[in-house]
Each structure stands twice: as structure tokens, then as C-alpha cells.
N, C-alpha and C positions, 0 to 999 in steps of 0.2 A: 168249275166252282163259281156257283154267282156271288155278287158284290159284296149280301147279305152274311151268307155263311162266310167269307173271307173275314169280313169284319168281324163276325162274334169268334173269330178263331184267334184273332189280332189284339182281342182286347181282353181273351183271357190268357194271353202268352207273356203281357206285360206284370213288371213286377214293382212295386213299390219300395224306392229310397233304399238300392241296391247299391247302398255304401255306408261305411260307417258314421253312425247318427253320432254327434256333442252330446252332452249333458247340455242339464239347465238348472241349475240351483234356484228358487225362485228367491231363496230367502236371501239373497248376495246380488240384487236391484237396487239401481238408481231411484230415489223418490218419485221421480216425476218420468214416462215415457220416451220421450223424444230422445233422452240418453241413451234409453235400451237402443232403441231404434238407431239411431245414431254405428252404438255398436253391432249390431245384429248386420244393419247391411253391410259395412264395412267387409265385416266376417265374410257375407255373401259372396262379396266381389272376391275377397284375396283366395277364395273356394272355387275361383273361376263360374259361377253360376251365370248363365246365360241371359243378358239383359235385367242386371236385379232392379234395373229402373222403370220396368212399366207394372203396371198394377192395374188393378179389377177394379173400375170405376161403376158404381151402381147407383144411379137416379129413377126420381117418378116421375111420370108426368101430368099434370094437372087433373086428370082424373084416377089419380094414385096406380097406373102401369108400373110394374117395372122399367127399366132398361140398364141395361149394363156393357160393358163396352171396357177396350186395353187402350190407356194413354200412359203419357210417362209422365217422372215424378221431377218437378222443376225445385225441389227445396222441402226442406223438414224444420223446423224450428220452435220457438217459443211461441208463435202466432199457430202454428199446423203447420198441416203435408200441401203442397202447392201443387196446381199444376196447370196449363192453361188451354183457350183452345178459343173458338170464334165463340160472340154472344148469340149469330143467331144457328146455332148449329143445336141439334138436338140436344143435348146436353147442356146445351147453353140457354136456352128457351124453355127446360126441365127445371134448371138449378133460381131461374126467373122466377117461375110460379112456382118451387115448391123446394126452395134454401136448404135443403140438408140431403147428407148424402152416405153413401159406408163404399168404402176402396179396402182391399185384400193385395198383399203381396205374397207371393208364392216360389218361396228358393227352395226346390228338391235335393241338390246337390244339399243342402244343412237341413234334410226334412224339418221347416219352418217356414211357417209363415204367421203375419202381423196384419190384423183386421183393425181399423178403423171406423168410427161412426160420429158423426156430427154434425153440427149447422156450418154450411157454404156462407161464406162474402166473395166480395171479388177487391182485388186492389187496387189501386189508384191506375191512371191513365200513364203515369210515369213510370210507374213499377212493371205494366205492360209492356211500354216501349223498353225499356232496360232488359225484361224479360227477352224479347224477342231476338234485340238486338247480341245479347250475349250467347245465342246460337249460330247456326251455320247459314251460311247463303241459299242453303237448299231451303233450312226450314224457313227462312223471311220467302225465298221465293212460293213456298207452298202458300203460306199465310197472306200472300199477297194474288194466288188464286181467287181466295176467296168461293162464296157459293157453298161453304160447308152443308152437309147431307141434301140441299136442295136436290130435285130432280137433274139430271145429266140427260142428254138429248142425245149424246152417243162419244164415243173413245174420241173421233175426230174433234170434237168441241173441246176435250179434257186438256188435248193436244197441246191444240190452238193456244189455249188461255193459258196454259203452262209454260209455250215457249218464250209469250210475252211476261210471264211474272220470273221468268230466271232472266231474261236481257235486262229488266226493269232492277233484279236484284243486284245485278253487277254493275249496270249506273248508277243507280242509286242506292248505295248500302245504307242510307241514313233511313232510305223510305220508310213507313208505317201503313200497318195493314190496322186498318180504326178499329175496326170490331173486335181485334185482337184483345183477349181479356185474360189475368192471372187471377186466378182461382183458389179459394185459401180456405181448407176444411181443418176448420175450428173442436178439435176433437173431445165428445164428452165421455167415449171408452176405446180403449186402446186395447187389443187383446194379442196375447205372445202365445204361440202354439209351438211347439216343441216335440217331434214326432219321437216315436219309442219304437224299437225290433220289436217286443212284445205288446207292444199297445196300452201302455201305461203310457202313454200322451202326457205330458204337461201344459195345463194350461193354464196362463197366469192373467188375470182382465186387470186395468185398471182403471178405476170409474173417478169421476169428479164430484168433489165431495162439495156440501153444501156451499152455496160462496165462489163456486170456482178455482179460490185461488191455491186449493192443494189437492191432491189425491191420496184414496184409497185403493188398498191391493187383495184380491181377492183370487183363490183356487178354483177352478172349476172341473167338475166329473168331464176326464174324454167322451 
């Protein structure tokens, strides 16, 4: 059997959100998103759902490409959804020339997921370092690689510069990788998807109403 037909047998054998779906009341919402959100992952994780911290990070790049890409989620709040990563790393040189972005999280186990969309800042050089340093030795050691998506010359080099940024991470836990940036997507719609056995989907958006400083909730046809 070649590779081809294997895989079209593979991918019609699988089945979608083979387990019992939640409700979603729409009309029993927090005003403002981040609560939903708030509650929604929680839910995620106590569902056991595998990594509900990384997310579908999607940017353009200066001549309006796509790209898209899985990082993880460093913070939700009243500012946005966080998350960080090098300035001169593709995404980091995207978010440069062209400040806005849309991230999707994706928990099968509660068929649900939460799309995001809006203008990118970054945060101060302080909130980086705190960032950084409120992780593990692995991830300062990675970040103090550094070379993010630059060309790699081969495994031997990745090696090399690796074994010197985990000996550097264990003398110096205080070190700082500069370029290290927290990333704060400032959201102008929030959308809650809600999957159904029979495909009556819930989908709930909520958009910013004129002013910014409150929103609107709105239904949308699955």
C-alpha cells in the first residue's frame, strides 16, 4: 500500500469530538471576553486536554504573506493574550512591519475553540525579563541560543551553541537574552465556538464597540 493511499484511508477513519460535547448558553456571558476565556481554559485543562496553552499564532509579512505558526500562551488579561518570543525571529520582524495578528486555540476534548484578532504591542524590556525569567532553565537556556529561524549551517552548530546556552543558563540564571520580546495582542474580536453532535455549532463573537471601552455580543450562522 503506498504512502498516499495509506493516508487517504487514515484520514477518513478519523472521527470528530468522540466524546460528550458541554453546552453553551450564550445568553449566561460575562460582559467582557477574557472572563469567558478565563473560564473556558480552565475548563480545558481540568478535561485533561493536551497542552491547552499553545495556540495558532498567524501573522503577515510585509508584503501581506500569511504565516502561521504554534507558540504558547504566557498570560490573558485586561491588556490581551501574551505571548513572546525573539524580535528578530520571523514573527518578530512580521509583528515589526505589520502590528496585528489573529491566534486560535483549539481543545477537542470540550470541542471548543477561541479565535482572537487584533493589533500587536510588545512590552516593556522589564516585563521581558520577568517574562523570561519566570520560566525554566531550559526555556532562558533556548532564548539565550538565540539566531531564531536564521539559516542553521547544520545539527553540529545547533549542538554546539546549545550546550554553551544551558552551562551559561546554570551560572547565570539572572542572564538576559536582549532580543527576548512579550508580545501583547490587544483584541478588537474575540470569538467562542462551541461544537454540537449535530452541527448546530454555537458561535458567539464579541466585537468592540465604538470607544473601545465596552463590547458587543453577537451570534453567528455555523
Amino acid at each position: 500500500m503506498d504512502d498516499e493511499r495509506r493516508f487517504q484511508e487514515a484520514l477518513r477513519s478519523l472521527r470528530v469530538w468522540d466524546t460528550e460535547l458541554p453546552g453553551f448558553d450564550p445568553a449566561d456571558v460575562p460582559e467582557e471576553p477574557v472572563a469567558l476565556f478565563h473560564g473556558w481554559f480552565t475548563e480545558a485543562v481540568e478535561a485533561g486536554a493536551v497542552e491547552p496553552h499553545t495556540l495558532s499564532l498567524a501573522t503577515a509579512d510585509a508584503a501581506g504573506r500569511p504565516d502561521v505558526r504554534i507558540v504558547m500562551l504566557h498570560g490573558a488579561d485586561a491588556r490581551g493574550w501574551h505571548f513572546a518570543s525573539h524580535a528578530g525571529s520571523a514573527k518578530g520582524r512580521q509583528l515589526a512591519a505589520r502590528p496585528e495578528a489573529a491566534l486560535v486555540f483549539y481543545w477537542p476534548v470540550r470541542g471548543r475553540q477561541v479565535r482572537v484578532r487584533g493589533r500587536v504591542v510588545t512590552g516593556t524590556p522589564e516585563e521581558a525579563y520577568a517574562d523570561l525569567h519566570a520560566r525554566t532553565p531550559g526555556a532562558l537556556a533556548s532564548a539565550l541560543v538565540g539566531h531564531q529561524s536564521e539559516p542553521l549551517e547544520s545539527l553540529d552548530a545547533l549542538a554546539r551553541a546549545s550546550e554553551a546556552a544551558w552551562d551559561r543558563a546554570h551560572r547565570e540564571p539572572e542572564a538576559h537574552a536582549e532580543s527576548w520580546t512579550l508580545y501583547v495582542l490587544e483584541p478588537e474580536e474575540v470569538e467562542f465556538f462551541q461544537g454540537d453532535e449535530r452541527r448546530r455549532h454555537v458561535r458567539l463573537r464579541y466585537r468592540r464597540a465604538e470607544g473601545g471601552q465596552r463590547w458587543t455580543r453577537e451570534l453567528l450562522w455555523p
